[in-house]
N, CA and C of each residue as an Amber inpcrd file, in Angstrom:
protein
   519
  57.0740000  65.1970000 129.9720000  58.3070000  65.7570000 130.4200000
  58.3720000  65.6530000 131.9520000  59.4490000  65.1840000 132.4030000
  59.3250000  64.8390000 133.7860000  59.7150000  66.7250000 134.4190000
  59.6670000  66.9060000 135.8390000  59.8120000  67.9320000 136.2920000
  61.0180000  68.5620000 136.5020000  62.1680000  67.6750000 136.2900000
  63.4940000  67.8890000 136.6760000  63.8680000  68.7720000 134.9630000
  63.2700000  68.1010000 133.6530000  63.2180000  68.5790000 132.2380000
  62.8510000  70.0350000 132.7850000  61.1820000  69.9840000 133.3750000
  60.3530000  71.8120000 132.9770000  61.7290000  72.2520000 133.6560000
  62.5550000  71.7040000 135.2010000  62.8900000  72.6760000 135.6350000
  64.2170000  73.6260000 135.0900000  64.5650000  72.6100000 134.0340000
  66.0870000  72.9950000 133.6930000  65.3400000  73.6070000 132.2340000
  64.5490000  73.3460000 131.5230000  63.9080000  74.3630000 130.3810000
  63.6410000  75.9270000 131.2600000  63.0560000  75.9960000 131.8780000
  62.6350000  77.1040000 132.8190000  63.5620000  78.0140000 132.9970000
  64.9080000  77.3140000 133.7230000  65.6870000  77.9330000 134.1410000
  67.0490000  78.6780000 132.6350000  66.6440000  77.5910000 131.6130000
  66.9440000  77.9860000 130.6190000  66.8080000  79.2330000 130.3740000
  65.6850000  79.3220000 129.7470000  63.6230000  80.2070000 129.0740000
  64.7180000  81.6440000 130.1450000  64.5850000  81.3650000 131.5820000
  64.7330000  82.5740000 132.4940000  66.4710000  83.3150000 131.8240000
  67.1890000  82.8290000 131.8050000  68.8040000  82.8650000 131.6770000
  68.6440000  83.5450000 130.2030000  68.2200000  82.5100000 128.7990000
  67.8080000  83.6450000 127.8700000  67.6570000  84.9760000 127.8970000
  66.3150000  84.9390000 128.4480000  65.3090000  86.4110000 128.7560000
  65.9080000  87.3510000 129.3620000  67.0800000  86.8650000 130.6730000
  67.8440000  87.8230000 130.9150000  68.6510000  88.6320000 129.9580000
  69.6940000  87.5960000 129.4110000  70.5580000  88.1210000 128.6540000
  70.3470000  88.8670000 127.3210000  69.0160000  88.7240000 127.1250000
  68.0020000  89.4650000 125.9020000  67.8440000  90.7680000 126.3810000
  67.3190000  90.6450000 127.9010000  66.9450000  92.5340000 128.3010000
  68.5160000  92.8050000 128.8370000  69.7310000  92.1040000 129.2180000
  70.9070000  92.6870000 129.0670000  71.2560000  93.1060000 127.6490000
  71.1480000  92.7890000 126.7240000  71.9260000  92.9140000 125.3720000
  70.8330000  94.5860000 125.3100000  70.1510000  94.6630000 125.0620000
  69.1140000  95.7340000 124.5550000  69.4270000  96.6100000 125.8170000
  69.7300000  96.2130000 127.2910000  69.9190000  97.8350000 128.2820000
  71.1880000  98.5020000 127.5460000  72.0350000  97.5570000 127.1180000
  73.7050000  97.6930000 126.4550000  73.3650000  98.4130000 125.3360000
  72.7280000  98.4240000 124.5240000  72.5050000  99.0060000 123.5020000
  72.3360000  99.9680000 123.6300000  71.3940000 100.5820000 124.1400000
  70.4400000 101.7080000 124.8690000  71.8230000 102.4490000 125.3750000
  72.4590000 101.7460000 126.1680000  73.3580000 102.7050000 126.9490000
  74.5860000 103.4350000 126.2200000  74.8710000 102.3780000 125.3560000
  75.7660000 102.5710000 124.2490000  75.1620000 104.1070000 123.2380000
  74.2820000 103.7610000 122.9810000  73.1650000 105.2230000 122.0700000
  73.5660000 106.4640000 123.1110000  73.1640000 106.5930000 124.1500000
  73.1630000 107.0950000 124.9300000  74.5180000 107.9650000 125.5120000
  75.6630000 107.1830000 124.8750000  76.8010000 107.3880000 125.1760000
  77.3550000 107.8980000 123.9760000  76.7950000 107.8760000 122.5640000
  77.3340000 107.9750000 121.5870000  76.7250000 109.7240000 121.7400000
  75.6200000 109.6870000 121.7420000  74.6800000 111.0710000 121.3570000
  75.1720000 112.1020000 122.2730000  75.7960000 112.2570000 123.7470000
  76.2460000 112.9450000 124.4260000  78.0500000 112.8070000 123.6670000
  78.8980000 112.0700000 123.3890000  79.8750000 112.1530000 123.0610000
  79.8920000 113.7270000 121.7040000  81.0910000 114.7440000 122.4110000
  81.3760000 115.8270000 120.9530000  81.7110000 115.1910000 119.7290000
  80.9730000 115.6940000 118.4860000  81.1190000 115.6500000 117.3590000
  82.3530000 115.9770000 116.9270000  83.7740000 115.2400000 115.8470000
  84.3940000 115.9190000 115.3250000  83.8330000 116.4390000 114.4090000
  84.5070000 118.1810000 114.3650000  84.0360000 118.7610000 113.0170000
  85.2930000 119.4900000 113.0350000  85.0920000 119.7940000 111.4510000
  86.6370000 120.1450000 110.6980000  85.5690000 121.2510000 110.0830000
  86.0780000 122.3550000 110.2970000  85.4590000 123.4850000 109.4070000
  86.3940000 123.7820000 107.9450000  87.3930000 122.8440000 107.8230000
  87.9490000 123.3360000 106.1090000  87.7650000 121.9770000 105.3330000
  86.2850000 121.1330000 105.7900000  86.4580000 119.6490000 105.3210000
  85.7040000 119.7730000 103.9350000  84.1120000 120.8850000 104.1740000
  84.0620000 121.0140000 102.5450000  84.8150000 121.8010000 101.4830000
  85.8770000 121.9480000 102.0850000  86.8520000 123.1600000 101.0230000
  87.6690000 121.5930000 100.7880000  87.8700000 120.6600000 101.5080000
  89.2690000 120.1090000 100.9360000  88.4100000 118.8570000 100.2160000
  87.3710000 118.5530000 100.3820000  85.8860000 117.6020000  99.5290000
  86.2050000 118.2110000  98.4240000  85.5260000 119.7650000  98.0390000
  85.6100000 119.7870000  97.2640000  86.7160000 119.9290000  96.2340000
  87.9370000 120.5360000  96.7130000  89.2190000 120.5050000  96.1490000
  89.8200000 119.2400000  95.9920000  89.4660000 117.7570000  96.1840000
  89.4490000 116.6010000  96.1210000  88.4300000 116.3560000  94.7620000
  87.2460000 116.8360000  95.0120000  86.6890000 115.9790000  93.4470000
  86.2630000 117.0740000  92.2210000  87.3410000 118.4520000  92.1820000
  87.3460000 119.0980000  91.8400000  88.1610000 118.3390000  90.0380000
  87.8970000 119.1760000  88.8640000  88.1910000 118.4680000  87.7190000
  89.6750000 118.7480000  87.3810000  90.2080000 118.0390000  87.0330000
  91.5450000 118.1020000  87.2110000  92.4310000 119.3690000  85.9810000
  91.4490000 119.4540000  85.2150000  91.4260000 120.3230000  83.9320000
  90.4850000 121.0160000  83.7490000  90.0200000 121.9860000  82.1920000
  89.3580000 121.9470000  81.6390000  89.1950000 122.1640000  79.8600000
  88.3690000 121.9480000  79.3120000  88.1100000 122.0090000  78.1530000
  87.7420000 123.1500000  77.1980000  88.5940000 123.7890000  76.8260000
  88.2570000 125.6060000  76.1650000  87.4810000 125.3060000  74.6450000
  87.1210000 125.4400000  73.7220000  86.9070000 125.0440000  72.4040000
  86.1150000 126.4990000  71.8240000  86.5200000 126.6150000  70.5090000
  86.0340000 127.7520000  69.9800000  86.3610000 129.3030000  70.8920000
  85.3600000 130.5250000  70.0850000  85.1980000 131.4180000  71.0860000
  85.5760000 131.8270000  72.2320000  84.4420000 130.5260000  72.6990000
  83.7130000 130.8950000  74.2340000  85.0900000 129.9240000  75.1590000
  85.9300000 129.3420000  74.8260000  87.0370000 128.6040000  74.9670000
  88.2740000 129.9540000  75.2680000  88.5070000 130.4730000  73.9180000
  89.2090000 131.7350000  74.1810000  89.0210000 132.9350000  74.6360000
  87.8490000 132.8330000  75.3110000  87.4680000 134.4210000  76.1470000
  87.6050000 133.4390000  77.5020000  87.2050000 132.4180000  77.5730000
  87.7020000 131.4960000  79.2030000  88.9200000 131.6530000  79.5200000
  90.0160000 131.1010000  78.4750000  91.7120000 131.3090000  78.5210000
  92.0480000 132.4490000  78.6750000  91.8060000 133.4920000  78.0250000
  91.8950000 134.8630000  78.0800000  91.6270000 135.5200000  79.7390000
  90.4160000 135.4550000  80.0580000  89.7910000 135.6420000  80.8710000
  91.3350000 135.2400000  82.2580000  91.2280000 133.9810000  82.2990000
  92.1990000 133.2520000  82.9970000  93.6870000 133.8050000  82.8110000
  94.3260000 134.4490000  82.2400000  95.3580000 134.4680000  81.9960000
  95.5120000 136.0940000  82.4180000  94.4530000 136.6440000  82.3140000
  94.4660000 138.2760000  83.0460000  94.1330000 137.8870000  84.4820000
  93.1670000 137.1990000  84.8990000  93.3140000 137.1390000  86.1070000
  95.0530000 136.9890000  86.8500000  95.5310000 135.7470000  86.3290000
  96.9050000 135.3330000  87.0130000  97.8580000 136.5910000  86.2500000
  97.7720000 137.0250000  85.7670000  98.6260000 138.4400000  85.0920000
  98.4340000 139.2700000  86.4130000  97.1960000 139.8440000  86.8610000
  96.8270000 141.0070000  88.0340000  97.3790000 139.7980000  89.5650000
  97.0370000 138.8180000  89.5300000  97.2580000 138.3970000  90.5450000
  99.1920000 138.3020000  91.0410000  99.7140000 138.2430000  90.0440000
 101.4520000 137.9870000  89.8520000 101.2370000 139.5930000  90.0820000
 101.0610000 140.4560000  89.2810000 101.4200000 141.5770000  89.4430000
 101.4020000 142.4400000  91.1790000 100.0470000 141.7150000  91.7980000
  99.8370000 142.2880000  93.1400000 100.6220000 141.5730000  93.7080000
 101.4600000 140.9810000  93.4620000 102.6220000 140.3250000  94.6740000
 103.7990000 141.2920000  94.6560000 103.7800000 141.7470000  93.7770000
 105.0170000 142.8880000  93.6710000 105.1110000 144.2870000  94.1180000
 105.9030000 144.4830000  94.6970000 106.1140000 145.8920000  95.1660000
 105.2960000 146.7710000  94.1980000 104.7960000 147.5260000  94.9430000
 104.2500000 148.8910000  94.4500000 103.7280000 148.6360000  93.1220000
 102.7280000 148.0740000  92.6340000 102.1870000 147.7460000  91.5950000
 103.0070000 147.3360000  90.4410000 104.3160000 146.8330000  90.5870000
 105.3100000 146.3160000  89.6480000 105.9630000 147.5490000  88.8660000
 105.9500000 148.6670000  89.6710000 106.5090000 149.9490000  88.6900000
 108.2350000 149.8120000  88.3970000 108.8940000 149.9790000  87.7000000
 110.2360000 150.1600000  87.5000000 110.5230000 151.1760000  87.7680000
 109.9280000 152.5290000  87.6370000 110.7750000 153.5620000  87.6850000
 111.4640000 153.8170000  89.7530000 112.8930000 154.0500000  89.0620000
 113.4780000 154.2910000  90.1870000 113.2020000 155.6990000  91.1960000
 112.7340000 156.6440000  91.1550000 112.4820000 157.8020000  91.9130000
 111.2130000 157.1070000  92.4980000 110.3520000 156.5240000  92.0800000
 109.0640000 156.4300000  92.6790000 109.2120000 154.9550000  93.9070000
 110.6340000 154.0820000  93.4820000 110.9110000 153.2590000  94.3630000
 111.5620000 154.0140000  95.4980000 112.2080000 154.7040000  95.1570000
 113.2680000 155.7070000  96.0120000 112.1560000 156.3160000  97.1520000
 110.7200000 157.1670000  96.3650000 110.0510000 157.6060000  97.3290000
 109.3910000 156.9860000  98.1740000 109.0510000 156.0540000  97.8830000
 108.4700000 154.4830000  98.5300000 108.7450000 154.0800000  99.5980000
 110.1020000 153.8080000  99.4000000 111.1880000 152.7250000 100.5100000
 112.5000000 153.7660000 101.0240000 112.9870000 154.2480000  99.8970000
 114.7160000 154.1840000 100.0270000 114.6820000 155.2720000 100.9870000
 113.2470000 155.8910000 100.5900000 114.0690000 157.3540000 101.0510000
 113.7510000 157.6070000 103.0080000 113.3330000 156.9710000 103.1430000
 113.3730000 156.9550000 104.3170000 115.2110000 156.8040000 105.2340000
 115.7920000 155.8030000 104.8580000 117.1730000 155.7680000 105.2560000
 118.1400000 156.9490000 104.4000000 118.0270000 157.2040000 102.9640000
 119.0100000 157.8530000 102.5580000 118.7710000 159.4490000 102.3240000
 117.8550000 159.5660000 103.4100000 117.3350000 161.0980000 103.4480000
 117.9960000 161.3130000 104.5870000 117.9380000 160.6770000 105.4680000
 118.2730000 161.2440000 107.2080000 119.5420000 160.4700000 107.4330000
 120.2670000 159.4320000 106.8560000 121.4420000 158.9650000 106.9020000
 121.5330000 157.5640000 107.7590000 120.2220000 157.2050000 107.9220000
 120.2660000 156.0620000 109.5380000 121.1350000 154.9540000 108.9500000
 121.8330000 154.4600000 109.7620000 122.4840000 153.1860000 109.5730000
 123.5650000 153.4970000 109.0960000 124.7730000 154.4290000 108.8830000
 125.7550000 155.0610000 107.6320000 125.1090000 155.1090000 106.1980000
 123.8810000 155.1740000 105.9120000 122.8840000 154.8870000 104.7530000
 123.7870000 156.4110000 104.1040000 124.8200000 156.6040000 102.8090000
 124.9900000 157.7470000 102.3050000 123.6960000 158.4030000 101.7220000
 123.5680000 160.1880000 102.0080000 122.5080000 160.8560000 101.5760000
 122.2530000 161.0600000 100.1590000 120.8200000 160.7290000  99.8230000
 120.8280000 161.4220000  98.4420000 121.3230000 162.5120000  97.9960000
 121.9290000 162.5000000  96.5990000 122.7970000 163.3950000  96.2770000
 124.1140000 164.0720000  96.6820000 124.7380000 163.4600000  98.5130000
 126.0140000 164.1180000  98.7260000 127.0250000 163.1450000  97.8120000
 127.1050000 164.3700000  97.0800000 128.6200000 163.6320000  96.5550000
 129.9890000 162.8030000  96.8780000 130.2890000 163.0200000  97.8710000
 131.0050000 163.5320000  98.7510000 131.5180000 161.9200000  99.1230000
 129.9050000 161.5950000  99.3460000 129.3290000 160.3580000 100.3280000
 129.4700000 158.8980000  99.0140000 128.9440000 159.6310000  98.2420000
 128.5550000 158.3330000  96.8840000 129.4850000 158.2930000  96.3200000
 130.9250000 159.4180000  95.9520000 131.9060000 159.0960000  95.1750000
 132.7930000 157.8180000  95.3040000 132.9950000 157.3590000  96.7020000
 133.4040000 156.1430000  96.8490000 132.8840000 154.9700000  96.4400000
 131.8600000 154.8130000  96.8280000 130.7540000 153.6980000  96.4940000
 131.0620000 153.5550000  95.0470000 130.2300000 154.6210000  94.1770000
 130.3180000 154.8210000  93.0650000 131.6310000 153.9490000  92.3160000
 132.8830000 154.2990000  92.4570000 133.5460000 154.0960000  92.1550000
 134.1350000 152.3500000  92.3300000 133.2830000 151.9290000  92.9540000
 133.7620000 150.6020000  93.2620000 132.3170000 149.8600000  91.9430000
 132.0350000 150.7040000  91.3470000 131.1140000 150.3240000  90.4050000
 129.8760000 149.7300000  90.2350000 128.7950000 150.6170000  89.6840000
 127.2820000 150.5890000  89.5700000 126.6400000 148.4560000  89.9560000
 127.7300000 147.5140000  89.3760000 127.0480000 146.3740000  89.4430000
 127.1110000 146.1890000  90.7810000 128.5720000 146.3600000  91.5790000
 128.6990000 145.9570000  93.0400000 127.4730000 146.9200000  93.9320000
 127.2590000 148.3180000  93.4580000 126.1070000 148.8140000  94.0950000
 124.6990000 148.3140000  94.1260000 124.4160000 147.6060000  93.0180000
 123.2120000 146.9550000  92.6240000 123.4150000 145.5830000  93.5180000
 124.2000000 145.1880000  93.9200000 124.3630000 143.7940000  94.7580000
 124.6990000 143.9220000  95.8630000 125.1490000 144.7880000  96.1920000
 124.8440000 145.3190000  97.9630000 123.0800000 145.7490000  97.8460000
 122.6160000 146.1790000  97.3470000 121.3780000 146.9860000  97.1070000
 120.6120000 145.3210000  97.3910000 120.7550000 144.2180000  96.7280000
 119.8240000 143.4240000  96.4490000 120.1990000 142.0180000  97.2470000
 121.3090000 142.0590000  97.4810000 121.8890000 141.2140000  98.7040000
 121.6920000 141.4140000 100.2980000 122.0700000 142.9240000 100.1740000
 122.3700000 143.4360000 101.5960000 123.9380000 144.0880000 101.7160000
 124.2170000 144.2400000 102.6110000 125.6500000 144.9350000 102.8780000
 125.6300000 145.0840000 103.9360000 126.9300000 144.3760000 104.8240000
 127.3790000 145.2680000 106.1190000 128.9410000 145.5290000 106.0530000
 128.7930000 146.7600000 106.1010000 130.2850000 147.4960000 105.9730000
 131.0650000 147.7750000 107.1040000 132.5330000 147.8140000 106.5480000
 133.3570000 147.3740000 107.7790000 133.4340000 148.4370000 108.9320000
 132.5550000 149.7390000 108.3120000 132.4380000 150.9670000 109.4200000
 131.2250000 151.0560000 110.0070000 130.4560000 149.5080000 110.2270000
 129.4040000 149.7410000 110.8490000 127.9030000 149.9430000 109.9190000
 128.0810000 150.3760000 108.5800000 127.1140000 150.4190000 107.7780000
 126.0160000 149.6660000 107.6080000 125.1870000 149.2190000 107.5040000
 124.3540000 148.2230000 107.1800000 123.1930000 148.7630000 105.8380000
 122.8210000 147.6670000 104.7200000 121.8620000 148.2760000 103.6980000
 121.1220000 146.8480000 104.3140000 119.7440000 146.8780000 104.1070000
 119.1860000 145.5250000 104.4590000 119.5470000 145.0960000 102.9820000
 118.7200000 143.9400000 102.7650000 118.3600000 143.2840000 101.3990000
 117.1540000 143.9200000 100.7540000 117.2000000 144.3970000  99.4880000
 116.0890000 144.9430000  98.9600000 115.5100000 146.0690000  99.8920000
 116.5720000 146.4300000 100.8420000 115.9380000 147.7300000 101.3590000
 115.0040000 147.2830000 102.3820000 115.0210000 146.1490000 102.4840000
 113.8940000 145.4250000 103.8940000 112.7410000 145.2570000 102.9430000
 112.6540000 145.1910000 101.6150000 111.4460000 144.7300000 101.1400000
 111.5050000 143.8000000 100.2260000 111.2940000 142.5290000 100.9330000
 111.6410000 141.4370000  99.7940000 110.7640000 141.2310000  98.4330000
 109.2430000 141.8760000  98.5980000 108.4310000 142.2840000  97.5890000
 108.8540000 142.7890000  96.2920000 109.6980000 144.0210000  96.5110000
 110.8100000 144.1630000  95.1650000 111.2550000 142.9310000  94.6200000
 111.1560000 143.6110000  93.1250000 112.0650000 142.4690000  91.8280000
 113.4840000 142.9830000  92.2600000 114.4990000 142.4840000  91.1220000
 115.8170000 142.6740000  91.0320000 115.9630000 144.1010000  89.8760000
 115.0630000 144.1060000  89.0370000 114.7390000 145.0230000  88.2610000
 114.3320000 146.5750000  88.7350000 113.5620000 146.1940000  89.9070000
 113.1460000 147.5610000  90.5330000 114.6170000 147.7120000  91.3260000
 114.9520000 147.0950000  91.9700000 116.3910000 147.5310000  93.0650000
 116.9260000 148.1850000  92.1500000 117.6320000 147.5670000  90.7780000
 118.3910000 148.3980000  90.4260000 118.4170000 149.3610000  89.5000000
 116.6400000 149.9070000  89.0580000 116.4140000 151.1020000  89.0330000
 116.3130000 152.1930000  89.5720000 116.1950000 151.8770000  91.5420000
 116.1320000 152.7160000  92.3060000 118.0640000 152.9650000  92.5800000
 119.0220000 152.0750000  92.4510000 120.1270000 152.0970000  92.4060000
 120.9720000 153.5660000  91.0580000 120.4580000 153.0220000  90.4130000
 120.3970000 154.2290000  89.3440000 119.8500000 155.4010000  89.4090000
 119.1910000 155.4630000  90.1000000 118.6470000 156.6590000  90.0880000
 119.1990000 157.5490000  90.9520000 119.4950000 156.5430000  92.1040000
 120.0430000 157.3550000  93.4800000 121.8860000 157.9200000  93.1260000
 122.0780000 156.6480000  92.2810000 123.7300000 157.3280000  91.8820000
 123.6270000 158.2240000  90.8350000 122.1040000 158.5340000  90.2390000
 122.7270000 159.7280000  88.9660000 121.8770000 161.0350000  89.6690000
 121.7840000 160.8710000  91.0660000 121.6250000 161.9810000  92.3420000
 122.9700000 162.5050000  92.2530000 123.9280000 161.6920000  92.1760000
 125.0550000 162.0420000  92.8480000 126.2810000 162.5990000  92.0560000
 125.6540000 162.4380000  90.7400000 126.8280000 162.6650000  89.5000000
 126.5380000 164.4190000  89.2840000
């Protein structure tokens, strides 16, 4: 090999070797850059994993099938039920003591008082359904009156409003 060959192999061999301990400082620095970089983390990622490969059904059979269904069907029974006002009671005096009576004791808002006659004979007379739908709608009356909706508690059924509706007009009879 003449010398002008070693010198351009050499200079080769050298140019390699560089770019070998460049590639590997790059690496290094890269690691280096990754391991100080913050982690994303999602703290609701194993709730939505598992609600992802969660079974889309299940399989009841026999028995032990109908004490599962059973089981299941009181749960969502108590669970529907705690969404409802006051443990889902109908009776109207105990809604009245609850909610109503706060406005139709002291009169706030033109709210007529329990039991004045006086006060409910009008109302009354425009008839028990239109009272039950101001009661469950709302009402603002042309003298300034205001009833919220459901009494400001949207938790009430339509069933409880207008047992507490009844009750409050057979105050007044």
């Amino acid at each position: 090999m003449s010398k002008s060959d070693q010198s351009v192999l050499r200079q080769f061999s050298v140019m390699i070797g560089g770019l070998a301990v460049l590639t590997v400082v790059l690496i290094f620095t890269a690691l280096a850059i990754y391991e100080h970089e913050p982690q994303e983390t999602n703290p609701n990622q194993p709730a939505t994993v598992a609600a992802r490969i969660a079974p889309a059904g299940a399989v009841y059979a026999g028995n032990t099938g109908r004490a599962a269904m059973q089981a299941a069907a009181d749960a969502a029974a108590k669970a529907a039920a705690s969404q409802v006002a006051y443990g889902g009671t109908t009776d109207g005096k105990a809604i009245f003591d609850h909610l109503c009576t706060s406005c139709h004791t002291a009169g706030v808002a033109g709210a007529p008082k329990v039991g004045n006659k006086a006060m409910w004979s009008p109302r009354i007379a425009q008839g028990i359904d239109t009272l039950v739908k101001h009661a469950i709608d709302g009402y603002h009356g042309p003298d300034g009156n205001f009833m919220p909706p459901k009494g400001g508690n949207p938790a009430l059924t339509d069933e409880q409003v207008k047992n507490a509706v009844h009750w409050i007009v057979d105050q007044a009879k």
